[in-house]
C-alpha positions in Angstrom: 0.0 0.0 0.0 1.7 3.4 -0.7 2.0 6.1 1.6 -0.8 8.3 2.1 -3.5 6.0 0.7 -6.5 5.9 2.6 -7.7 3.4 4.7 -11.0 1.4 3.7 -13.1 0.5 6.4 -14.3 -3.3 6.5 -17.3 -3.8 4.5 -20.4 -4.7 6.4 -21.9 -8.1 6.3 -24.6 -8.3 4.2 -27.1 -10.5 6.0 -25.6 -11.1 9.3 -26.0 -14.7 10.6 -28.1 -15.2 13.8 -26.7 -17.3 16.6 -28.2 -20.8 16.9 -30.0 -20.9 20.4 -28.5 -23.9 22.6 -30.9 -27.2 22.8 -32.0 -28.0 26.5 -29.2 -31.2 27.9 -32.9 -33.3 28.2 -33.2 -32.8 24.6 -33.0 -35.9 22.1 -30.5 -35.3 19.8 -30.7 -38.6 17.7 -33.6 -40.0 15.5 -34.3 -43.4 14.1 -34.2 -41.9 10.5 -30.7 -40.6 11.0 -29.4 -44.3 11.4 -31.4 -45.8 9.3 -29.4 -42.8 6.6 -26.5 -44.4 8.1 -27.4 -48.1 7.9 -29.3 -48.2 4.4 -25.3 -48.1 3.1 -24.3 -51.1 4.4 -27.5 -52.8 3.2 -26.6 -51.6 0.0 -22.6 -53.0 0.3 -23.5 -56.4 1.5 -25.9 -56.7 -1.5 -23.2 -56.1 -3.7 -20.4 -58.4 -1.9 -23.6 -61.1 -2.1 -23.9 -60.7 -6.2 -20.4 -60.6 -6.7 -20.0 -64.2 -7.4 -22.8 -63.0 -10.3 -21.2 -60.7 -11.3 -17.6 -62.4 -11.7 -19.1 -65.6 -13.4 -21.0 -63.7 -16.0 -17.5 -62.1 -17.2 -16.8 -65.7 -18.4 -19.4 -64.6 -21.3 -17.4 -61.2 -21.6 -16.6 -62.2 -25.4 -20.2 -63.7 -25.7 -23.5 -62.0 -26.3 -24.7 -60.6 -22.6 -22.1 -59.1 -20.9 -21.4 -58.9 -17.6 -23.8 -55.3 -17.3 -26.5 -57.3 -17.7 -26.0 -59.7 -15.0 -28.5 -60.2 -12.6 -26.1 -59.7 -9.5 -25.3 -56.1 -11.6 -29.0 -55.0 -12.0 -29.7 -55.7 -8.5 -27.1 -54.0 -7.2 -27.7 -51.0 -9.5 -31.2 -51.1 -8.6 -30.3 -51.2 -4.8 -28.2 -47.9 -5.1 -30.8 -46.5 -6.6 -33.5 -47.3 -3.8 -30.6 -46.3 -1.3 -29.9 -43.1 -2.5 -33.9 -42.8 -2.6 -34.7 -43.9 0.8 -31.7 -41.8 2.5 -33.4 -38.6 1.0 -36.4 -39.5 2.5 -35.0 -40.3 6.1 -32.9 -37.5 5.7 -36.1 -35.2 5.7 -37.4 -37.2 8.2 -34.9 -36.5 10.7 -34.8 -32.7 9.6 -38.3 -32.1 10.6 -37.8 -34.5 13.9 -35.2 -32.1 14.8 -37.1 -29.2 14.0 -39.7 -29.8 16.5 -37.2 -30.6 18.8 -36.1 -27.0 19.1 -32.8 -27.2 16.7 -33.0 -23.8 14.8 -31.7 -24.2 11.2 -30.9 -28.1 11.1 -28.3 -29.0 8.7 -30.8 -29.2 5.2 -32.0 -33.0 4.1 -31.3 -31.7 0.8 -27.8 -32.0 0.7 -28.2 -35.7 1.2 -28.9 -35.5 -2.6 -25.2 -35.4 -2.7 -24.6 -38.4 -0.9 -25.8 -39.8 2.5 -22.2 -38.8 4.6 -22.6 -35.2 3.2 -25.9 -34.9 5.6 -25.2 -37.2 8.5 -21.5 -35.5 8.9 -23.3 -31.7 8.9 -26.1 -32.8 11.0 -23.6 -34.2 12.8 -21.7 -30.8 13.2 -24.8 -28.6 13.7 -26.1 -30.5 16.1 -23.0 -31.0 18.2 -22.7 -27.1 18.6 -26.5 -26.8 19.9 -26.3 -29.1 22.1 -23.3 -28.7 23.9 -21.2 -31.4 22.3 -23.9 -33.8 22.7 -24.5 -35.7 19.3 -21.1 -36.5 18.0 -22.1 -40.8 17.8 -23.6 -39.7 14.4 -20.1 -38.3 12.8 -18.1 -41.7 14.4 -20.9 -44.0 12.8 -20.5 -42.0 9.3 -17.0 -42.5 9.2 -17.3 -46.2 10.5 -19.7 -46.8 7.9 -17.6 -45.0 5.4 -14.3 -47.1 6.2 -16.7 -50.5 5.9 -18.0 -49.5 2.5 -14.5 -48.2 1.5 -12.7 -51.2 2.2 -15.7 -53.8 0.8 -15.3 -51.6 -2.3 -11.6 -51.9 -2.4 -11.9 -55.6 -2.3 -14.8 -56.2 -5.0 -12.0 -53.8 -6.9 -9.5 -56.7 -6.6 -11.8 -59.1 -7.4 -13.6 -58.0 -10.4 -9.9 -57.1 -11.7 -8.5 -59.9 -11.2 -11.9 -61.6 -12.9 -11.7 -59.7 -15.8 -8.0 -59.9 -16.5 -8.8 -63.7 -16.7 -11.7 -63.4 -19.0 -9.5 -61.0 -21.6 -6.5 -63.9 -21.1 -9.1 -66.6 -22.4 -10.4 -64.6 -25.3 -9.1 -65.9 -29.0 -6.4 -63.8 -30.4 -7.8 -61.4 -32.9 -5.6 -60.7 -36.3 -2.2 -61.8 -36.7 
């Protein structure tokens, strides 16, 4: 800054953000539909470890007509996100409004479970540890439980379905030469 220049005063904020008001300690801060956000996952992970044997033997046919996308073990799996994704939504409102009557102002939005379900349970998770006085934080160690479970059962169907498919492209016939 050169000499001389004047000094700007800090500019205002806008739309000042009101203080959440503190939960009573008698207060329930958990709600069946935040686990069930957090358990619907690991539905959703041991339905894919189940069809994985589907899924691997179908990727015999890989140079044949089907393909291994068309599985059975693959369309219920798919499916199963789907309804997973679905169903989190859904819980996820349900727990915003359950904590809405319970006196939490602003609750962390359902919406943002759109995204996926730790992206809600980890701000709810947040928001409600700083109303009620660092009550609440079971949520945030279950999400990143949950996460490490489905992190490392993905990880392993990764090794698997490699290993499956390198076989199935080692057994195909030779094409040109």
């Amino acid at each position: 800054m050169a000499e001389g220049s004047p000094v700007l005063p800090a500019a205002p904020l806008l739309h000042p953000v009101a203080a959440r008001r503190p939960l009573p300690p008698e207060t329930p801060v958990h709600t069946p539909w935040v686990w069930l956000v957090l358990l619907l996952p690991l539905l959703n992970v041991l339905a894919s470890l189940a069809t994985l044997g589907t899924v691997t033997a179908s990727l015999g046919t890989l140079g044949q007509s089907g393909t291994a996308l068309s599985s059975p073990g693959y369309v219920i799996s798919f499916l199963l996100g789907w309804v997973v994704l679905a169903l989190s939504v859904v819980f996820s409102w349900l727990d915003y409004g359950t904590l809405e009557r319970r006196g939490v102002d602003r609750p962390f939005h359902w919406a943002w479970s759109f995204l996926a379900w730790p992206v809600y349970t980890i701000g709810r998770a947040v928001i409600v540890r700083r109303v009620a006085d660092g009550r609440g934080t079971a949520v945030l160690w279950a999400s990143i439980a949950v996460l490490a479970v489905s992190i490392a059962a993905g990880a392993a169907a990764a090794i698997i379905l490699t290993s499956a498919i390198l076989q199935s492209v080692q057994q195909l016939p030779a094409v040109g030469a």
